[in-house]
C-alpha positions in Angstrom: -13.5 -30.3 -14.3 -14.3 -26.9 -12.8 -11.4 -27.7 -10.4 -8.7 -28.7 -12.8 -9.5 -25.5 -14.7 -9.1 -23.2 -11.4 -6.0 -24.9 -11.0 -4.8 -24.6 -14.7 -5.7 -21.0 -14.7 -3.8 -20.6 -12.0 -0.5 -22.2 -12.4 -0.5 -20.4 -16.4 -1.3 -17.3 -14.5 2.0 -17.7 -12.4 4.2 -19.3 -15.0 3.2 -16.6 -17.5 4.1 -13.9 -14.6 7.2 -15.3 -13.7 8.0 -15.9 -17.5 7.3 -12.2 -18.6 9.3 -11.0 -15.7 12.3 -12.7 -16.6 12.3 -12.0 -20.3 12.7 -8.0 -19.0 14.8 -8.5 -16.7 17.1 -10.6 -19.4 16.5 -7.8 -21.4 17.4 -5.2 -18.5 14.2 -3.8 -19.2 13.5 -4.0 -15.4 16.0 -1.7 -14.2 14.8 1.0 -17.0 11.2 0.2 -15.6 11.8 0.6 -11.8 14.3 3.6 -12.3 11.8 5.4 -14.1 9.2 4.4 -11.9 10.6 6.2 -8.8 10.8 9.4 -10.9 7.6 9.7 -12.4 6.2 7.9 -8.9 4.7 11.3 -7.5 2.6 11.7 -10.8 1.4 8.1 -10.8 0.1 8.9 -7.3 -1.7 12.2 -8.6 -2.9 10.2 -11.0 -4.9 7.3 -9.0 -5.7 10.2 -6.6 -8.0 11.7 -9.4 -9.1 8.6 -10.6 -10.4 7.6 -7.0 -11.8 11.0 -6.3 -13.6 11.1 -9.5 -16.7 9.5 -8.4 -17.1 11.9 -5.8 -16.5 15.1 -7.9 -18.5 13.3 -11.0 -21.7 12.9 -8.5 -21.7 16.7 -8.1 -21.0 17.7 -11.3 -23.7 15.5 -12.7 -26.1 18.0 -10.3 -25.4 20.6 -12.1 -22.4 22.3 -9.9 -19.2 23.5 -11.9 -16.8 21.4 -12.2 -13.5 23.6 -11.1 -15.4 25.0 -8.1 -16.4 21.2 -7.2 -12.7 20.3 -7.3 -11.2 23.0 -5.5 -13.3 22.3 -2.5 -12.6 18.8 -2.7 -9.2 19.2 -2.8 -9.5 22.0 -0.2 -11.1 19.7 1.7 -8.7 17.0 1.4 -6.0 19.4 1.9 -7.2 20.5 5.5 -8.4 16.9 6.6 -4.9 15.9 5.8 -3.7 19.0 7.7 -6.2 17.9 10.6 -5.1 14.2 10.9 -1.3 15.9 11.3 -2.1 18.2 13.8 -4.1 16.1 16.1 -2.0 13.0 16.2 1.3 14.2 15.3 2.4 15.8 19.1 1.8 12.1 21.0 3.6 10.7 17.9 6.6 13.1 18.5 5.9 12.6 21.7 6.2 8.8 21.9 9.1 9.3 19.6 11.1 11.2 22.0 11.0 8.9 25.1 11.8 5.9 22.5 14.5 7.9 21.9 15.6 8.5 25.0 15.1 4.6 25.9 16.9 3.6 22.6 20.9 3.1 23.8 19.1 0.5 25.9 17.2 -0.8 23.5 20.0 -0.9 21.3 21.8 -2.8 24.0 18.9 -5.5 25.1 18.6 -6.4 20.9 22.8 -7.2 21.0 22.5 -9.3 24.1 19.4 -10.6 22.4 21.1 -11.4 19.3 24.3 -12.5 21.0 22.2 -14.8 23.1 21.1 -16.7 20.4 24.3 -16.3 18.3 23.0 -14.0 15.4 25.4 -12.0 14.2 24.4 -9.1 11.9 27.5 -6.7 12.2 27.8 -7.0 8.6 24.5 -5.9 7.7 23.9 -2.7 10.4 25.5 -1.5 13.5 23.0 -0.5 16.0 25.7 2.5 17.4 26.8 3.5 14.0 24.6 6.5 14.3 26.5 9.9 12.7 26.2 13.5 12.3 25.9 12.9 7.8 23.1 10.0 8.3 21.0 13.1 10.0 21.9 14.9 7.4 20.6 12.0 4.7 17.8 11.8 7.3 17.0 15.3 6.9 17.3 15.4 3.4 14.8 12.8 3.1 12.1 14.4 4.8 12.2 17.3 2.7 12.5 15.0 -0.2 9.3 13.7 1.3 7.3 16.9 1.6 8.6 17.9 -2.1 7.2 14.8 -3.9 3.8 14.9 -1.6 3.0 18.7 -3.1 4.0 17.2 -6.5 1.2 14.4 -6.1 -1.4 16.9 -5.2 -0.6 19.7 -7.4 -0.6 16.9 -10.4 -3.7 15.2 -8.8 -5.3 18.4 -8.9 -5.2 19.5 -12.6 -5.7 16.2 -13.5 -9.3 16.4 -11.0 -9.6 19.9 -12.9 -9.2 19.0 -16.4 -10.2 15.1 -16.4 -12.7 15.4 -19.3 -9.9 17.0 -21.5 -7.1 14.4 -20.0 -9.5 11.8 -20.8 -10.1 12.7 -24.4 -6.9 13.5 -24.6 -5.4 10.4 -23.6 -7.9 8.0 -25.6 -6.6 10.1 -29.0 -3.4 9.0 -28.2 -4.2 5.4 -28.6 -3.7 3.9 -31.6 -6.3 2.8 -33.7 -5.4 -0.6 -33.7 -5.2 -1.3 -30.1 -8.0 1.4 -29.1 -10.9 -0.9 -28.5 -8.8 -3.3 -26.5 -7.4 -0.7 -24.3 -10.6 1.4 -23.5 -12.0 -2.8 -22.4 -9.5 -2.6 -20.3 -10.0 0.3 -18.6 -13.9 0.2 -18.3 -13.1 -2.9 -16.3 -10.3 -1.7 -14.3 -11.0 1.8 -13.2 -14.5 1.0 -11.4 -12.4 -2.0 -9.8 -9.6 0.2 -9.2 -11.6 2.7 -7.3 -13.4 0.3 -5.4 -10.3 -1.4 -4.2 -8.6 1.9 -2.9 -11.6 2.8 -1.0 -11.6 -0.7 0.8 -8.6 -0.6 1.6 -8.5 3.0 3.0 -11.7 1.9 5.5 -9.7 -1.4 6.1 -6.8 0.6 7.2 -8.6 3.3 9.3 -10.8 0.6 11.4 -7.4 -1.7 11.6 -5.4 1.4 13.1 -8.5 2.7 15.6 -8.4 -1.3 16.5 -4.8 -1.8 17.2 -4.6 2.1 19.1 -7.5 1.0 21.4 -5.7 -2.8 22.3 -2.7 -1.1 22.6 -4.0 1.2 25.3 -6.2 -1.7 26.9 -3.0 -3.6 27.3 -1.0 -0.6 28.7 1.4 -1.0 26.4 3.6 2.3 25.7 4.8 3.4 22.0 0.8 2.7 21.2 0.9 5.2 18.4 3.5 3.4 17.0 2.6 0.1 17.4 -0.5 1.2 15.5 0.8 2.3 12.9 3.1 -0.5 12.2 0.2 -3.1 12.5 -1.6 -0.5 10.2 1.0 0.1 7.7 2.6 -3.7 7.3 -1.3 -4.6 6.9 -1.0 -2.7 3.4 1.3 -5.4 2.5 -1.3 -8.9 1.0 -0.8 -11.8 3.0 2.6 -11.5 4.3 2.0 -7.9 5.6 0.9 -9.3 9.5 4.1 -11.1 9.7 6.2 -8.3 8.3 4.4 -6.3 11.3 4.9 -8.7 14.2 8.7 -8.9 13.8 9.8 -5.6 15.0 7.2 -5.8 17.2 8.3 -8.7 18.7 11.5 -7.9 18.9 11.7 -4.3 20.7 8.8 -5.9 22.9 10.7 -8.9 23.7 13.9 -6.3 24.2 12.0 -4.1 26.7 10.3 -7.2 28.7 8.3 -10.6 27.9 5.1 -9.1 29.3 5.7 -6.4 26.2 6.9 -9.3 23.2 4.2 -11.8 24.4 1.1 -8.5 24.8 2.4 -7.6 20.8 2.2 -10.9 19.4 -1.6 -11.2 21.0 -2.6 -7.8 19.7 -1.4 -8.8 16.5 -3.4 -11.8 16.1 -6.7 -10.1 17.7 -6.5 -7.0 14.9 -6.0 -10.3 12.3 -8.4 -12.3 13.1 -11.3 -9.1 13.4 -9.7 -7.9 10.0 -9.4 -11.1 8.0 -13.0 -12.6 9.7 -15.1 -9.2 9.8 -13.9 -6.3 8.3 -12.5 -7.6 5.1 -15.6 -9.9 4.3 -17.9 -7.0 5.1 -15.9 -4.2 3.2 -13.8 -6.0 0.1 -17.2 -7.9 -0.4 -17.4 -8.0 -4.5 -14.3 -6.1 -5.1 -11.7 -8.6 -5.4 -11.2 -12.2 -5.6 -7.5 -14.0 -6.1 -6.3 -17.0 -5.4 -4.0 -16.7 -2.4 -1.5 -18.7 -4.8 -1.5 -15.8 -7.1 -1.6 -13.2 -4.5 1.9 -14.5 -3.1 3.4 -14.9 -6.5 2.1 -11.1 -7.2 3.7 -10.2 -4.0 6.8 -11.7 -4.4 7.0 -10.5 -8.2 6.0 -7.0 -7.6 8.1 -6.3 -5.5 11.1 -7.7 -7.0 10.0 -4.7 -9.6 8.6 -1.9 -7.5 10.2 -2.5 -4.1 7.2 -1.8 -1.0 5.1 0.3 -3.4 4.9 -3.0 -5.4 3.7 -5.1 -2.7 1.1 -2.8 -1.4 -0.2 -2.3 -4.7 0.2 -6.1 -5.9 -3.5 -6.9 -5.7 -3.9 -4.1 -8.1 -1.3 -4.9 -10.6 -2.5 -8.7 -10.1 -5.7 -7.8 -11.2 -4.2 -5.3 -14.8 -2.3 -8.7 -15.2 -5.1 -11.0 -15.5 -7.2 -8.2 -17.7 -4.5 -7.9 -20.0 -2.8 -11.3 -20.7 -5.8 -14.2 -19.3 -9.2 -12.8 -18.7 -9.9 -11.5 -22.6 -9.3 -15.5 -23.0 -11.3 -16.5 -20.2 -15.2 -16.4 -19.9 -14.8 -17.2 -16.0 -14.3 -13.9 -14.1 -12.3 -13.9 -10.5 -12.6 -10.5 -10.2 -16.2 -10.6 -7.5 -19.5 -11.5 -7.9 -20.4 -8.0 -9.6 -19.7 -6.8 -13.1 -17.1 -4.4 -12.9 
């Protein structure tokens, strides 16, 4: 009986998911959604920021220190770690990045024959040579684009960390009546979970990258910043992330030599099997528990709506989903073996 229910919880999780999704996107509520998701994006991010730092800046406020001079020092702090982390690894980055560079017409060339080889033809989709002055230009743009919307996430993470009290009155006045005790259940639930989650997953990815970096370099494989980072970053993604990862790999290895494609596929599955067998038992223990049925829908789903963002935060949104539409019906809690 236990089973069955599992199962039934399961497959009206999925069919409810899939059901709501394409009500909205009859509706074109969807394209509303994710346009005005990318705008208010940098915000959002301030937002869980302050919401993950909280714990840290409530445990000193709760001692007795003032609260602004708490958060400017955390966020001073943060500022100069993040400042840290750039300087130290960002010259054999750049420097990684220039010889691929410099080896990348032939790369370029190897992934043609490659392709022509086994008769793939993707010269509608991209062309590997098509490289012009105005895509440097977008290229360029970008990157400033980047920089701008990474001082907006701090600067709004960072009045939100200096006024939370006052946001968080602020924001529970705003809720209706009606719907007020629902919605602050809801987020006594979430937040702790929330909080939890983001710090797994930042220790998951830190251990994952120092992992692959230190194969990488066993192996004497070049581009071992890189390959790190891809490993480390596709990882993000649930479930389908380590396959995202060992594509390119794959494929620029198998370009450059077989010794190269053959070394990334085994460093792959080494960081997967330490990750999935050691460091996510040990680290995500009582934080999160879906069915990998669900996860995969959430996945898929999510990122139909939020692009990548959406897939790296499925597990989260997975999680809001169940709160809001299933668990409130359900006595049988799959979010870990703790109240959260």
């Amino acid at each position: 009986m236990i089973i069955i229910k599992r199962i039934t919880n399961i497959l009206f999780f999925i069919l409810l998911l899939i059901g709501i999704v394409y009500l909205l996107d009859t509706l074109g509520i969807i394209g509303f959604i994710s346009g005005l998701f990318k705008v208010v994006m940098p915000i959002i991010v301030g937002l869980f920021i302050s919401i993950v730092i909280e714990s840290v800046i409530s445990r000193f406020v709760n001692k007795g220190y003032q609260r602004k001079w708490v958060v400017i020092i955390t966020y001073i702090c943060m500022i100069l770690l993040l400042i840290l982390s750039i300087v130290l690894v960002s010259p054999s980055i750049i420097k990684q990045v220039k010889v691929f560079l410099t080896t990348l017409p032939l790369l370029i060339t190897n992934i043609n024959n490659l392709l022509v080889q086994y008769h793939i033809d993707l010269t509608n989709l991209i062309n590997l040579t098509d490289f012009k002055f105005d895509k440097i230009i977008s290229y360029v743009g970008g990157g400033f684009s980047i920089i701008f919307n990474i001082g907006i996430t701090i600067s709004s993470a960072f009045f939100i960390s200096y006024d939370y009290p006052k946001v968080k009155e602020k924001v529970k006045g705003l809720i209706p009546n009606i719907i007020k005790k629902e919605v602050i259940y809801f987020f006594s639930k979430y937040l702790p979970f929330f909080s939890k989650y983001i710090y797994s997953l930042l220790i998951d990815s830190l251990i994952t990258f120092a992992i692959s970096f230190l194969l990488f370099i066993l192996f004497g494989i070049d581009y071992s910043l890189i390959g790190a980072l891809i490993i480390t970053i596709t990882n993000l993604i649930p479930y389908i992330g380590p396959i995202l990862g060992t594509i390119p790999l794959f494929i620029i290895g198998y370009s450059v030599s077989p010794y190269f494609a053959v070394t990334s596929l085994i460093i792959v599955l080494i960081v997967q099997i330490i990750e999935s067998n050691i460091i996510q038992p040990l680290i995500f223990r009582n934080v999160i528990k879906i069915h990998p049925l669900e996860g995969i829908i959430g996945v898929l789903v999510f990122s139909y709506l939020f692009s990548v963002i959406g897939m790296i935060l499925s597990p989260l949104l997975v999680v809001a989903f169940k709160l809001l539409f299933i668990e409130k019906y359900n006595s049988e809690s799959h979010l870990g073996e703790e109240s959260i």
